[in-house]
N, CA, C and O atoms as a Tinker XYZ file with bonds, in Angstrom:
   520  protein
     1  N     91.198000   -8.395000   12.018000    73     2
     2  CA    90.889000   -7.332000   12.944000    64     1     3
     3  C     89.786000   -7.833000   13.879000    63     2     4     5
     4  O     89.382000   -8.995000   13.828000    81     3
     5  N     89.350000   -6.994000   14.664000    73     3     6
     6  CA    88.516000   -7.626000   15.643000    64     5     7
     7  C     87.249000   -7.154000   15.349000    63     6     8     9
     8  O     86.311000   -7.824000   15.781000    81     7
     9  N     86.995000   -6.113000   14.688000    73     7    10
    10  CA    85.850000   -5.612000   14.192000    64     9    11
    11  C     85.690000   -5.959000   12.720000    63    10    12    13
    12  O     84.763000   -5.480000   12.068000    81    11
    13  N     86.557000   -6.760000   12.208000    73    11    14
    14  CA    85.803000   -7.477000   11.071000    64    13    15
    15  C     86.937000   -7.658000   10.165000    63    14    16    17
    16  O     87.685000   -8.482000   10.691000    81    15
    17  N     87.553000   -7.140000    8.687000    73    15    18
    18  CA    88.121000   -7.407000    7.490000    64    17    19
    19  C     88.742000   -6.183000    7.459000    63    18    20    21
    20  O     88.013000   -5.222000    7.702000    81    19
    21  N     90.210000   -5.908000    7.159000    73    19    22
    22  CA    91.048000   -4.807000    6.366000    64    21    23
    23  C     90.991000   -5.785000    4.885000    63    22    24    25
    24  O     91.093000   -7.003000    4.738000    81    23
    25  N     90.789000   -4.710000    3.928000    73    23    26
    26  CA    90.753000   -5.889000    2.963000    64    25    27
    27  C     91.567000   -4.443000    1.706000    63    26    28    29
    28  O     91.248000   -3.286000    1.980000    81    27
    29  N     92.205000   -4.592000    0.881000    73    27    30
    30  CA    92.733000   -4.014000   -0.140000    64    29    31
    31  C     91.691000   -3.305000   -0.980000    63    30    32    33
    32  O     90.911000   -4.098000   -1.508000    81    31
    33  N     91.439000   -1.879000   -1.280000    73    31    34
    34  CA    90.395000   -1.758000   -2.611000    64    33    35
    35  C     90.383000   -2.135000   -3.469000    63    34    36    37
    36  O     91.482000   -2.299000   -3.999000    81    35
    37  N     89.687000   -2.367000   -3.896000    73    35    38
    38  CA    89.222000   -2.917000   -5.884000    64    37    39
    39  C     90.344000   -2.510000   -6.798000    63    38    40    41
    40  O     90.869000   -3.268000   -7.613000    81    39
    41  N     90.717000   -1.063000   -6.569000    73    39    42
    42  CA    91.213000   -0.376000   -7.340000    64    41    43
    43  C     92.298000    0.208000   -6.456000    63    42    44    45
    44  O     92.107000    0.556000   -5.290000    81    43
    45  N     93.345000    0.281000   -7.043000    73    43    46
    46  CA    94.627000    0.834000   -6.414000    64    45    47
    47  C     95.120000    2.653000   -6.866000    63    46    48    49
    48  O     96.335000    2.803000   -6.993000    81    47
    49  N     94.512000    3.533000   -7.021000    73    47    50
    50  CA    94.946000    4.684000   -8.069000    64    49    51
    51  C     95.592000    5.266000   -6.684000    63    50    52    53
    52  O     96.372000    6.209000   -6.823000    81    51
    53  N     95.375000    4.859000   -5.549000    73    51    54
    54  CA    95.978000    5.552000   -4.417000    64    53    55
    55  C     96.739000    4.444000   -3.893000    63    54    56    57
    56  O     95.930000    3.716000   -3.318000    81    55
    57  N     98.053000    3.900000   -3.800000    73    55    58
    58  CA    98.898000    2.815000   -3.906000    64    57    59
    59  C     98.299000    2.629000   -1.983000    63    58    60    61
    60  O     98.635000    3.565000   -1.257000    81    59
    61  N     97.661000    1.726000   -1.470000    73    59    62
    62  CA    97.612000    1.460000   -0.224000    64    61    63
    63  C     96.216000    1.408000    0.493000    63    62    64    65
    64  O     95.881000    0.855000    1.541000    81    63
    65  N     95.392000    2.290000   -0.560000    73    63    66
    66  CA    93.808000    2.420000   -0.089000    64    65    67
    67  C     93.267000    0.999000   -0.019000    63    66    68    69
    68  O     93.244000    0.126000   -0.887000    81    67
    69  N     92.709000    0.995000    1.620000    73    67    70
    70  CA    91.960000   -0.152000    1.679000    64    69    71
    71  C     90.706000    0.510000    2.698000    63    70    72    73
    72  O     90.729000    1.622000    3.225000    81    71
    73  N     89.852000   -0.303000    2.778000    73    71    74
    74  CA    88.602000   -0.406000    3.587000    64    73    75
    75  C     88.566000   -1.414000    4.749000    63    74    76    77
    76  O     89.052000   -2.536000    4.607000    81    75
    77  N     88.064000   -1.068000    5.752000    73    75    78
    78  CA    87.534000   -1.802000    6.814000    64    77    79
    79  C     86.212000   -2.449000    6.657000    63    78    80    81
    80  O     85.376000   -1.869000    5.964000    81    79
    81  N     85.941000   -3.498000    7.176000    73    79    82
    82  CA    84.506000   -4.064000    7.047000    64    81    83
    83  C     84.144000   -5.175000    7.901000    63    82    84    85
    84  O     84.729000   -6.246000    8.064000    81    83
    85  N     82.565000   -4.520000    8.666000    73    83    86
    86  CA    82.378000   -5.159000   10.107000    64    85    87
    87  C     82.564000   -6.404000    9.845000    63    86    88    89
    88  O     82.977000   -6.913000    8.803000    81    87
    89  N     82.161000   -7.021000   11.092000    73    87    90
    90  CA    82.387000   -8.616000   10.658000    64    89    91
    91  C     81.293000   -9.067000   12.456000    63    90    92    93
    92  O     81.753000   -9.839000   13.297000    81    91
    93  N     79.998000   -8.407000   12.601000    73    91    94
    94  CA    79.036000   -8.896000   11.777000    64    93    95
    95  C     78.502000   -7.701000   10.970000    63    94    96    97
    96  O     78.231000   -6.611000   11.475000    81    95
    97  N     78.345000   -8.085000    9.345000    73    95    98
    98  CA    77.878000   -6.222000    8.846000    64    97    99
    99  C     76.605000   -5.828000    9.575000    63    98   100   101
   100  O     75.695000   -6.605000    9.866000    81    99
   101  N     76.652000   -4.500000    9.839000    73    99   102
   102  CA    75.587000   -3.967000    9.883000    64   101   103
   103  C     75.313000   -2.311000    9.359000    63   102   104   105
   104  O     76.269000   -1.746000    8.828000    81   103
   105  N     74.333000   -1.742000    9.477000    73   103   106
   106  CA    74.117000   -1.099000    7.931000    64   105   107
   107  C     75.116000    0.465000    8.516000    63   106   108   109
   108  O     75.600000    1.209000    7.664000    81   107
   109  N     75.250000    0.689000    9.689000    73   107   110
   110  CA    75.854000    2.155000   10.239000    64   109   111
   111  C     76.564000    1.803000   11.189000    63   110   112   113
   112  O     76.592000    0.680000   11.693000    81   111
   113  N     77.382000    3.041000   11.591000    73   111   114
   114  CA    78.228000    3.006000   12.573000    64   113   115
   115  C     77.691000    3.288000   14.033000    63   114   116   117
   116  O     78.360000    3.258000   15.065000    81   115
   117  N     76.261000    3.584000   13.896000    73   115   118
   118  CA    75.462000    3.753000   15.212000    64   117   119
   119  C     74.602000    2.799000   15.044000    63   118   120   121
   120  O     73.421000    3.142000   15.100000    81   119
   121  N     74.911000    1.335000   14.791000    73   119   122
   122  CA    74.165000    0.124000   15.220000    64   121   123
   123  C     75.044000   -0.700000   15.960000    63   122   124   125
   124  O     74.818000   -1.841000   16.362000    81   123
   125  N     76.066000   -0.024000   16.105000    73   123   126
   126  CA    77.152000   -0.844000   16.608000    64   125   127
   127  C     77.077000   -0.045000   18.083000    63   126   128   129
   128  O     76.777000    1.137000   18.255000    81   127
   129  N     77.526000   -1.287000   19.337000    73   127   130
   130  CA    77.570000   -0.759000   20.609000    64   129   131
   131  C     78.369000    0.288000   20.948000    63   130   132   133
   132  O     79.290000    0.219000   20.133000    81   131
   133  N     78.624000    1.483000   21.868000    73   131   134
   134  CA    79.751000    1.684000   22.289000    64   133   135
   135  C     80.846000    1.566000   21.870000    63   134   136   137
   136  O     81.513000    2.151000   21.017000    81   135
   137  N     81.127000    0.072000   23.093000    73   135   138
   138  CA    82.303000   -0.284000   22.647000    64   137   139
   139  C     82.648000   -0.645000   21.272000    63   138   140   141
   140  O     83.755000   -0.278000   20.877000    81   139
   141  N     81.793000   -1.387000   20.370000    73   139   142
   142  CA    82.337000   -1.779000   19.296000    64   141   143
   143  C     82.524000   -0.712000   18.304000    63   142   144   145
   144  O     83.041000   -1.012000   17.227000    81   143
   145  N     82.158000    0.525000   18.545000    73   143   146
   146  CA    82.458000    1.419000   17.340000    64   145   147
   147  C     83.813000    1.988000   18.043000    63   146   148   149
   148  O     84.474000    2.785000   17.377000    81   147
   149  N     84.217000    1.674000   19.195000    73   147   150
   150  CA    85.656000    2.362000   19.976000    64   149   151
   151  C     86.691000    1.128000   18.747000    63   150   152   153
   152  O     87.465000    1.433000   17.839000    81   151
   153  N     86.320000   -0.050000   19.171000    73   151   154
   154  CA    87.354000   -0.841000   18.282000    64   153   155
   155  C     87.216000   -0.391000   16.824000    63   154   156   157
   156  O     88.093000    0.307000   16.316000    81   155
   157  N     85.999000   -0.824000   16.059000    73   155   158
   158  CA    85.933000   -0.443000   14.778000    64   157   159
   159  C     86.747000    0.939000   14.661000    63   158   160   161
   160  O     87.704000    0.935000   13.886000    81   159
   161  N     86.492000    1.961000   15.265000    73   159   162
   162  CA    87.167000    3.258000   14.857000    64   161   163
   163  C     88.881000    3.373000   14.972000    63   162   164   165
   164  O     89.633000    3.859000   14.126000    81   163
   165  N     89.269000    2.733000   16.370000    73   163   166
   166  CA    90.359000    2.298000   16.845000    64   165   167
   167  C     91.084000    1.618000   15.584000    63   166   168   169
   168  O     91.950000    2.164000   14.901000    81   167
   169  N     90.704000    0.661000   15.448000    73   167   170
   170  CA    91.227000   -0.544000   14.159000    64   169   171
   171  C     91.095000    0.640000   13.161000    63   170   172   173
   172  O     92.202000    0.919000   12.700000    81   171
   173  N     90.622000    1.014000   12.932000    73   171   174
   174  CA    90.503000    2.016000   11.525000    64   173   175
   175  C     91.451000    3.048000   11.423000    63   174   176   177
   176  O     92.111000    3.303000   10.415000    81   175
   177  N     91.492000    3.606000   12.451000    73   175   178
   178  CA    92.931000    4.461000   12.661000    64   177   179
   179  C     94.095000    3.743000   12.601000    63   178   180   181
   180  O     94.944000    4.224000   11.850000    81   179
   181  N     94.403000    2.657000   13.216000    73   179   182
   182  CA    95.717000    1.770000   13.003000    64   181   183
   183  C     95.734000    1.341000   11.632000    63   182   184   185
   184  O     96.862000    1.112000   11.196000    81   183
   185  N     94.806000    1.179000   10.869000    73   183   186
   186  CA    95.083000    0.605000    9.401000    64   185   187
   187  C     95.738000    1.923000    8.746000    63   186   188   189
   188  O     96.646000    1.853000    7.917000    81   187
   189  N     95.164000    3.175000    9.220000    73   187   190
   190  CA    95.941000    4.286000    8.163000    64   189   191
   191  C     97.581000    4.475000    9.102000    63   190   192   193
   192  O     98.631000    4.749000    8.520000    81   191
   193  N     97.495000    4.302000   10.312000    73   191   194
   194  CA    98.774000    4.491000   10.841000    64   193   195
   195  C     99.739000    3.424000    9.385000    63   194   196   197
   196  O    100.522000    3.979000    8.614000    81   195
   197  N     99.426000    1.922000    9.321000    73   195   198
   198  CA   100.182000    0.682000    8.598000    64   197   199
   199  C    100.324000    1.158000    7.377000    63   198   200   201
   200  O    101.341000    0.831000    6.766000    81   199
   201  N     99.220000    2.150000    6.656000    73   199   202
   202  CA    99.297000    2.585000    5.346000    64   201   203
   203  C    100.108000    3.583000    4.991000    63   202   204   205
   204  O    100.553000    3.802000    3.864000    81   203
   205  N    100.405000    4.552000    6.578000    73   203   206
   206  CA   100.976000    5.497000    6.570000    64   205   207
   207  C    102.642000    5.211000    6.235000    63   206   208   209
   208  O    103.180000    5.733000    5.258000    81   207
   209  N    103.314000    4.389000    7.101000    73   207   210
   210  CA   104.559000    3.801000    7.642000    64   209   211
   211  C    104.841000    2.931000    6.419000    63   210   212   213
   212  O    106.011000    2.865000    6.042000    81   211
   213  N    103.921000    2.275000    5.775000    73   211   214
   214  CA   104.150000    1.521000    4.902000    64   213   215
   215  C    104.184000    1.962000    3.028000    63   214   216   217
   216  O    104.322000    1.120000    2.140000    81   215
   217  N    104.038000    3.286000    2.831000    73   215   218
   218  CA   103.762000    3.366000    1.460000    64   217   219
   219  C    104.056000    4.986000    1.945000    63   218   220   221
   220  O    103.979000    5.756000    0.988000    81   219
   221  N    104.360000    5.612000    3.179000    73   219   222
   222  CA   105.768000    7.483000    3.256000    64   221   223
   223  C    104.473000    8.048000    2.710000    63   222   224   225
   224  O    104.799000    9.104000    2.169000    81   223
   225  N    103.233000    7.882000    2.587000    73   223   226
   226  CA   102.151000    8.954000    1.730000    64   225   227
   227  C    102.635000   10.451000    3.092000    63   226   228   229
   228  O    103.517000   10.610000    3.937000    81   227
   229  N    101.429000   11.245000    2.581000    73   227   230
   230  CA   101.899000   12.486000    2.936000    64   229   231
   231  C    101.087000   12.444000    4.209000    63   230   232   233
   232  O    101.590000   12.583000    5.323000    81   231
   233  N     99.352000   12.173000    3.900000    73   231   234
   234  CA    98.437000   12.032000    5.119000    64   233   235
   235  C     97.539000   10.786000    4.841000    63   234   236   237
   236  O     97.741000   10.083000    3.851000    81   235
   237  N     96.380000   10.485000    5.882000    73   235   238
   238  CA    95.951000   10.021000    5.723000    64   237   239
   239  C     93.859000   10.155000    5.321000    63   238   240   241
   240  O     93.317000   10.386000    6.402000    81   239
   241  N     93.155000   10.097000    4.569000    73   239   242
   242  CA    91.803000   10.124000    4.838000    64   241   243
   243  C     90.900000    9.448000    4.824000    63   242   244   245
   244  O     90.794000    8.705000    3.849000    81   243
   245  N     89.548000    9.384000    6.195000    73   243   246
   246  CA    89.426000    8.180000    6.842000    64   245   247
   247  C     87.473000    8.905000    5.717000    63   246   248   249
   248  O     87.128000   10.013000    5.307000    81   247
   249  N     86.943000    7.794000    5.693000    73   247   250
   250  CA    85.709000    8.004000    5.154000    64   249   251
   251  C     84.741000    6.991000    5.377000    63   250   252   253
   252  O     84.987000    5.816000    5.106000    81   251
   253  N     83.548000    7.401000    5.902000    73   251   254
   254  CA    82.286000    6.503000    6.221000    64   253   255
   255  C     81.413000    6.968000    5.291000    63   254   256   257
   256  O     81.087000    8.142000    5.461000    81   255
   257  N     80.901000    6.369000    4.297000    73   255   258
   258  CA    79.568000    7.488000    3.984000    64   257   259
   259  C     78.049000    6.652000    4.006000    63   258   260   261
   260  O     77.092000    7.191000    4.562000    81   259
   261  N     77.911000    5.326000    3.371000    73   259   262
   262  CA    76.967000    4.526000    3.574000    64   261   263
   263  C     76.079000    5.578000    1.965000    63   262   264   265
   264  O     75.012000    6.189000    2.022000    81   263
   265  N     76.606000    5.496000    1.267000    73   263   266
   266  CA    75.052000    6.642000    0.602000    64   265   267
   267  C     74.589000    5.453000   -0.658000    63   266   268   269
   268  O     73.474000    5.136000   -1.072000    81   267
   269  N     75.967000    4.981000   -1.038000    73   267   270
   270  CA    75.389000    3.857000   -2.431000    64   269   271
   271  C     75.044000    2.593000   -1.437000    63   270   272   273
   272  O     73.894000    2.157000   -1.491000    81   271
   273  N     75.870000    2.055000   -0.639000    73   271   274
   274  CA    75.644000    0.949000   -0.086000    64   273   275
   275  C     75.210000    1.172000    1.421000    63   274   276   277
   276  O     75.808000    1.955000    2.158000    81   275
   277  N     74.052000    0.373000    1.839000    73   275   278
   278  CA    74.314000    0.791000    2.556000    64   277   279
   279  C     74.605000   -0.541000    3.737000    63   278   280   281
   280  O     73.555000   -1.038000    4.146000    81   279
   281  N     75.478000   -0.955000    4.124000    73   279   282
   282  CA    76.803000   -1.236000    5.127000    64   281   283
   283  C     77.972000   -0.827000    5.159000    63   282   284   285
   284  O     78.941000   -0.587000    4.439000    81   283
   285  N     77.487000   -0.807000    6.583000    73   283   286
   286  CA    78.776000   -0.203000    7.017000    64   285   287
   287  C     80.590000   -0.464000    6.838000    63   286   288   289
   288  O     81.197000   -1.450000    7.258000    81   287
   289  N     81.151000    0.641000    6.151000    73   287   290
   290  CA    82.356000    0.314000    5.707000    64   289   291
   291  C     83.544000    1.498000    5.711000    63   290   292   293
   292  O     83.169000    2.574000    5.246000    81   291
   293  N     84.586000    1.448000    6.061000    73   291   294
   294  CA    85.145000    2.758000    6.172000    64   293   295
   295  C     85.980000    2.439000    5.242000    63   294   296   297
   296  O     86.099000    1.263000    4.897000    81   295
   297  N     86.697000    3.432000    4.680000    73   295   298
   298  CA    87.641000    3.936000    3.181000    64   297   299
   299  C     88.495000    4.497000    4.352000    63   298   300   301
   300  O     88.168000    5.070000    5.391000    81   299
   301  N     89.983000    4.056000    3.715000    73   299   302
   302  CA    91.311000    4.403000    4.161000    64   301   303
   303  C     91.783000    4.349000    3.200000    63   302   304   305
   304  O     91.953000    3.341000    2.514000    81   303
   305  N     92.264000    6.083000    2.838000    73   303   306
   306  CA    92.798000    6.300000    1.663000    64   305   307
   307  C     94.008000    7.047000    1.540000    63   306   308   309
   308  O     93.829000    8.256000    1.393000    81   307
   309  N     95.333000    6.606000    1.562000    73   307   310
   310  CA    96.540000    7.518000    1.427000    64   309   311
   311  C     96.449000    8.793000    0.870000    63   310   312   313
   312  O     95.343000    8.913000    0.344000    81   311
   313  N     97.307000   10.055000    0.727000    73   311   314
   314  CA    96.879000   10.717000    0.041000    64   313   315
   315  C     99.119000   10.986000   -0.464000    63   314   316   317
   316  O    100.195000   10.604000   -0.002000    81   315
   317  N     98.781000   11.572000   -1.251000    73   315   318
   318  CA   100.034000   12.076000   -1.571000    64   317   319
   319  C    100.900000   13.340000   -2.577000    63   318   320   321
   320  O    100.562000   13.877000   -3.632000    81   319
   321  N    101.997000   13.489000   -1.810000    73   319   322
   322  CA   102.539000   15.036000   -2.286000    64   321   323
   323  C    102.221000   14.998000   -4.132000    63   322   324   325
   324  O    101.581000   15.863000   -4.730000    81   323
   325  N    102.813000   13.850000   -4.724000    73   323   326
   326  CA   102.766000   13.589000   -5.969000    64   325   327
   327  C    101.304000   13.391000   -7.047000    63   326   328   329
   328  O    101.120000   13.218000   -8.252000    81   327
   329  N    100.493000   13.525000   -5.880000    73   327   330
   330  CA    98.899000   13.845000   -6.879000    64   329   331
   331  C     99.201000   15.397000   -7.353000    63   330   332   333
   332  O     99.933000   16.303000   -6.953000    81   331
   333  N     98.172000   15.205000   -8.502000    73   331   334
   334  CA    98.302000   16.533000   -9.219000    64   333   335
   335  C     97.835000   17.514000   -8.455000    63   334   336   337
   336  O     96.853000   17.352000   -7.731000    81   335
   337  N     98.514000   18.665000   -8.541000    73   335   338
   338  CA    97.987000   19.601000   -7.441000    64   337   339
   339  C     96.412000   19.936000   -7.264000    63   338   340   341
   340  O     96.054000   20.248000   -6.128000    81   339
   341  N     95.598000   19.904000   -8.131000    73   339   342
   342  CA    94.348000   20.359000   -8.422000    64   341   343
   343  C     93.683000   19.454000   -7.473000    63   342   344   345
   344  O     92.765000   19.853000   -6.756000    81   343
   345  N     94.249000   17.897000   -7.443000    73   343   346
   346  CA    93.265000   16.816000   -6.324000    64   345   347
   347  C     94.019000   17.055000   -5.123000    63   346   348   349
   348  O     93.482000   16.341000   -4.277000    81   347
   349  N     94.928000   17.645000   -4.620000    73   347   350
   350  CA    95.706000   17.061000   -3.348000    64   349   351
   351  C     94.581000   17.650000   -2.372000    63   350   352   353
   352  O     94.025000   16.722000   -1.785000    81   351
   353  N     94.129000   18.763000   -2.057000    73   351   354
   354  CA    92.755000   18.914000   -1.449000    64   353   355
   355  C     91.516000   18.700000   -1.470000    63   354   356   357
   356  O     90.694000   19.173000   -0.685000    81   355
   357  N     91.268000   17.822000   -2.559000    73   355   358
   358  CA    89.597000   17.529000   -3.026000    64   357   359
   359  C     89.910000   15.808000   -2.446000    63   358   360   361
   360  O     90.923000   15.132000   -2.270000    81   359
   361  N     88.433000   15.593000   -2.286000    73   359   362
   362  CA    88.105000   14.456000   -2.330000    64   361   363
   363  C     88.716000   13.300000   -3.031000    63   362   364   365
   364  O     89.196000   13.511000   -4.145000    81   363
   365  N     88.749000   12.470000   -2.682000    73   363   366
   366  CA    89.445000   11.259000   -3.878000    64   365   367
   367  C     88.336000   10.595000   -4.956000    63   366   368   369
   368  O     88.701000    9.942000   -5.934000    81   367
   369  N     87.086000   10.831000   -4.667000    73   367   370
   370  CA    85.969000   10.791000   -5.565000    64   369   371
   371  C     85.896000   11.736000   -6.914000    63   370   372   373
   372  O     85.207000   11.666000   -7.932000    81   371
   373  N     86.966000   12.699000   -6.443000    73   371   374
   374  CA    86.914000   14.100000   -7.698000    64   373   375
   375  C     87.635000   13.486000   -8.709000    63   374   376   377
   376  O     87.665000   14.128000   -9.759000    81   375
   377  N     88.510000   11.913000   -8.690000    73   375   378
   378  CA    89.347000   11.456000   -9.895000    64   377   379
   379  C     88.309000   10.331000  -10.451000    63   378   380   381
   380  O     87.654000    9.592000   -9.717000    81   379
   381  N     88.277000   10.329000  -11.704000    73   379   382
   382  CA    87.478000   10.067000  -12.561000    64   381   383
   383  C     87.217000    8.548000  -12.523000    63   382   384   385
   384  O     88.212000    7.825000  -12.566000    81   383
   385  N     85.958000    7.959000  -12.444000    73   383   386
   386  CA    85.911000    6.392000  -12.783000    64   385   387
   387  C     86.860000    6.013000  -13.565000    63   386   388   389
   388  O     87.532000    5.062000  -13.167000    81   387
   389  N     87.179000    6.590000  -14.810000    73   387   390
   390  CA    88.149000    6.325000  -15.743000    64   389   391
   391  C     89.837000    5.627000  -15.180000    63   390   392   393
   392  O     90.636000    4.690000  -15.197000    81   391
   393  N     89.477000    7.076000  -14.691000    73   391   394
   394  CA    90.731000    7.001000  -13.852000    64   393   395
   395  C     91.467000    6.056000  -13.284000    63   394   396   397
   396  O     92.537000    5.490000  -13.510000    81   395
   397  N     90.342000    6.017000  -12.225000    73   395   398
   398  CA    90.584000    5.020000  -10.910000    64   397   399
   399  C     90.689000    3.392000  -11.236000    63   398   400   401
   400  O     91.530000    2.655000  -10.721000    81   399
   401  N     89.690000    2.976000  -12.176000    73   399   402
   402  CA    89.712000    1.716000  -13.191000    64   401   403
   403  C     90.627000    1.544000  -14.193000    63   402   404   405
   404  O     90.379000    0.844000  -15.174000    81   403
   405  N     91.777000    2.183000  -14.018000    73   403   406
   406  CA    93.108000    2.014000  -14.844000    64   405   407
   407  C     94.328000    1.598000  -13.608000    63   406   408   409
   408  O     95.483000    1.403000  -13.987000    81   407
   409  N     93.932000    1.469000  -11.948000    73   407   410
   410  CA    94.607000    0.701000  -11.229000    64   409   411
   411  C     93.976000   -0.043000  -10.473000    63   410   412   413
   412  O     94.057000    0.381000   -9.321000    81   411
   413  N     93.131000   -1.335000  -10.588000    73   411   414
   414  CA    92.907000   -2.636000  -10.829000    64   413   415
   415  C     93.650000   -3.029000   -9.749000    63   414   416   417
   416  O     94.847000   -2.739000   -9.744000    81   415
   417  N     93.045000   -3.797000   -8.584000    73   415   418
   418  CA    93.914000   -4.561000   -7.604000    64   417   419
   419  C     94.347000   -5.823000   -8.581000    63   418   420   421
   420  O     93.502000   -6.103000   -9.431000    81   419
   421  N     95.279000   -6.443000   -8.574000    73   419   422
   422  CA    95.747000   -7.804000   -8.877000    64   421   423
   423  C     96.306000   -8.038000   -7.958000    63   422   424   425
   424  O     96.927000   -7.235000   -7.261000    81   423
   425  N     96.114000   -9.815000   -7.705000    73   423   426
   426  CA    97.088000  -10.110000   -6.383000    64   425   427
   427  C     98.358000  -10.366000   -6.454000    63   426   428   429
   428  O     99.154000  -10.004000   -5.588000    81   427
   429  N     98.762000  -11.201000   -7.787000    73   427   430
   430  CA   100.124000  -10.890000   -8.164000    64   429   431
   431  C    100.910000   -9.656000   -8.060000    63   430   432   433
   432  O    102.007000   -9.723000   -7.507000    81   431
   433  N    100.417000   -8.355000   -8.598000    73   431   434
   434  CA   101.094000   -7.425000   -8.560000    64   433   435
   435  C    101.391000   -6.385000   -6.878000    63   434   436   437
   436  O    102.258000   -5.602000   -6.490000    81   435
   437  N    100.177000   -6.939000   -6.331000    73   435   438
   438  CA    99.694000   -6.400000   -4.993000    64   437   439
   439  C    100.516000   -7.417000   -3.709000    63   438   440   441
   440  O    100.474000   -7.095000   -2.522000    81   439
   441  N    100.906000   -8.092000   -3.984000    73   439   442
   442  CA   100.980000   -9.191000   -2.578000    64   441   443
   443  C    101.878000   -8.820000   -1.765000    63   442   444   445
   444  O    101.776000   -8.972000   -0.548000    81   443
   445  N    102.910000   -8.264000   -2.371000    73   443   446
   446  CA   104.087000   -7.774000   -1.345000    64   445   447
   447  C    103.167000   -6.088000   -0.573000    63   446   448   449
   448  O    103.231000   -5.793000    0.621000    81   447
   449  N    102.671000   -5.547000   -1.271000    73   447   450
   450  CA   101.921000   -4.715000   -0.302000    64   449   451
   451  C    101.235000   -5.028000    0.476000    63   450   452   453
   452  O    101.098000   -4.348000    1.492000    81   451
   453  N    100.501000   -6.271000    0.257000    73   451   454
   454  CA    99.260000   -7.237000    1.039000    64   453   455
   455  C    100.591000   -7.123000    2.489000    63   454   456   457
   456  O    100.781000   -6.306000    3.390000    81   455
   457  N    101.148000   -8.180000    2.139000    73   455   458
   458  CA   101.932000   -8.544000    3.457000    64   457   459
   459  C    102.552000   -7.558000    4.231000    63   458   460   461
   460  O    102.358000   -7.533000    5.447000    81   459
   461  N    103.491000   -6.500000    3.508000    73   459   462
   462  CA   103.917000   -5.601000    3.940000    64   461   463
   463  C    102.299000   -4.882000    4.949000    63   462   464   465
   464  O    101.963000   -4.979000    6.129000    81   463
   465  N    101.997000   -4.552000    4.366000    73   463   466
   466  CA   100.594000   -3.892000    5.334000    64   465   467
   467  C    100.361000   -4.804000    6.774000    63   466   468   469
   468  O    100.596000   -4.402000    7.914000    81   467
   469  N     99.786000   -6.252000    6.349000    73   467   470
   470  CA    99.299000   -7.313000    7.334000    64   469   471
   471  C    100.373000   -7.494000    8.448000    63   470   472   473
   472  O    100.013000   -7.863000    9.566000    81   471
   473  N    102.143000   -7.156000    8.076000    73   471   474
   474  CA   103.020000   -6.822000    9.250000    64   473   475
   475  C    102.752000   -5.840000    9.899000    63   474   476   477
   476  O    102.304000   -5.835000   11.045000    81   475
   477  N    102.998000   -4.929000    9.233000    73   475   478
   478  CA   102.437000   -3.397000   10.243000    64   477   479
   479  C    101.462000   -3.263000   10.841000    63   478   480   481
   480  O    101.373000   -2.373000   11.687000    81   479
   481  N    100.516000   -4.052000   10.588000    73   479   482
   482  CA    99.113000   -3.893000   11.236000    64   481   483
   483  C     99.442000   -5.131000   12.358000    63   482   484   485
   484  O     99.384000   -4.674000   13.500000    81   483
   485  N     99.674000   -6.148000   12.334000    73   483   486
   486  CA   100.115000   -7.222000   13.121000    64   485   487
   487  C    101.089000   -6.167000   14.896000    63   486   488   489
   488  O    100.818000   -6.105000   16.096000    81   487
   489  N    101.991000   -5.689000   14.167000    73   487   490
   490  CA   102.918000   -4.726000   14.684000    64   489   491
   491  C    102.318000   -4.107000   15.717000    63   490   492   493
   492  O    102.388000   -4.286000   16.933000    81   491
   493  N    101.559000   -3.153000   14.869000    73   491   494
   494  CA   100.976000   -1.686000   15.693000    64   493   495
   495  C     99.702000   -3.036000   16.996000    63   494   496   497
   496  O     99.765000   -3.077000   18.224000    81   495
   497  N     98.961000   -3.699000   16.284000    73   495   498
   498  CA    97.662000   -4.384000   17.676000    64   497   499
   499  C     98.563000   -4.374000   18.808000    63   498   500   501
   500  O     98.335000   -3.975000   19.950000    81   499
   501  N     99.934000   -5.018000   18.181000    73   499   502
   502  CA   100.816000   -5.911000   19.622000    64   501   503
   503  C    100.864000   -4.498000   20.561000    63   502   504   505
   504  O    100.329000   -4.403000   21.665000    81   503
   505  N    101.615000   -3.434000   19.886000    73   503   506
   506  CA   101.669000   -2.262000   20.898000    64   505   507
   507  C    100.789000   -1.931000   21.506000    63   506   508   509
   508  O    100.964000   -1.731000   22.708000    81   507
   509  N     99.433000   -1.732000   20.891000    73   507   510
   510  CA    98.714000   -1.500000   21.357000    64   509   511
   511  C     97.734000   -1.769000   22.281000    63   510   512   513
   512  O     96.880000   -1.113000   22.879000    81   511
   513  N     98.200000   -3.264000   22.218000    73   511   514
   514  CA    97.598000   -4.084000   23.578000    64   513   515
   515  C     98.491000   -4.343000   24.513000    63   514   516   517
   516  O     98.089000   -5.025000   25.456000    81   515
   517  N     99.750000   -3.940000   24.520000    73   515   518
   518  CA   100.932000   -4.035000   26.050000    64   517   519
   519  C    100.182000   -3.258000   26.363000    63   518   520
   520  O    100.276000   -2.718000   27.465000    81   519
């Protein structure tokens, strides 16, 4: 990306959630110029468009918070019809460490999503720069 890393989460409990991350870090989204928070934000929306097209979820939710770490990093997180009804409106923080540490990125198991994603995202820049 041009504003830094799409990179896969740690943890997969939402099949597609990945994060953005500057590339040069810096600690907020208002240390960044103007323009560069137009791309950073820009790029950030096209990664959930690739997540969207690529894994049929239902929507998408975009998240900055900076509160444990603090650099700057945005969460792109699928959401979907098939979560239990009780989370489909809460936060994705409301599912349990437990939880979430029972889907483990591996790259073996992950790679065809890796690529599948890195097309769509490849895809959508080209349009978006005709």
């Amino acid at each position: 990306m041009q504003s830094g890393w799409v990179v896969l989460g740690d943890t997969q409990f939402l099949r597609g959630y990945c994060l953005l991350l500057p590339d040069p870090v810096v600690s907020s989204l208002n240390c960044l110029s103007l323009k560069e928070r137009q791309i950073f934000l820009l790029e950030m929306s096209l990664i959930g468009d690739a997540i969207q097209t690529v894994t049929q979820c239902k929507r998408i939710n975009y998240e900055i918070l900076g509160n444990t770490e603090e650099a700057l990093h945005a969460h792109i997180f699928p959401r979907y019809s098939t979560e239990p009804p009780e989370m489909q409106c809460r936060p994705v923080w409301f599912y349990s460490r437990e939880h979430r540490d029972n889907f483990e990125f591996k790259v073996g198991l992950h790679s065809g999503l890796m690529n599948e994603l890195r097309e769509e995202i490849l895809k959508l820049q080209n349009l978006e720069s005709s």
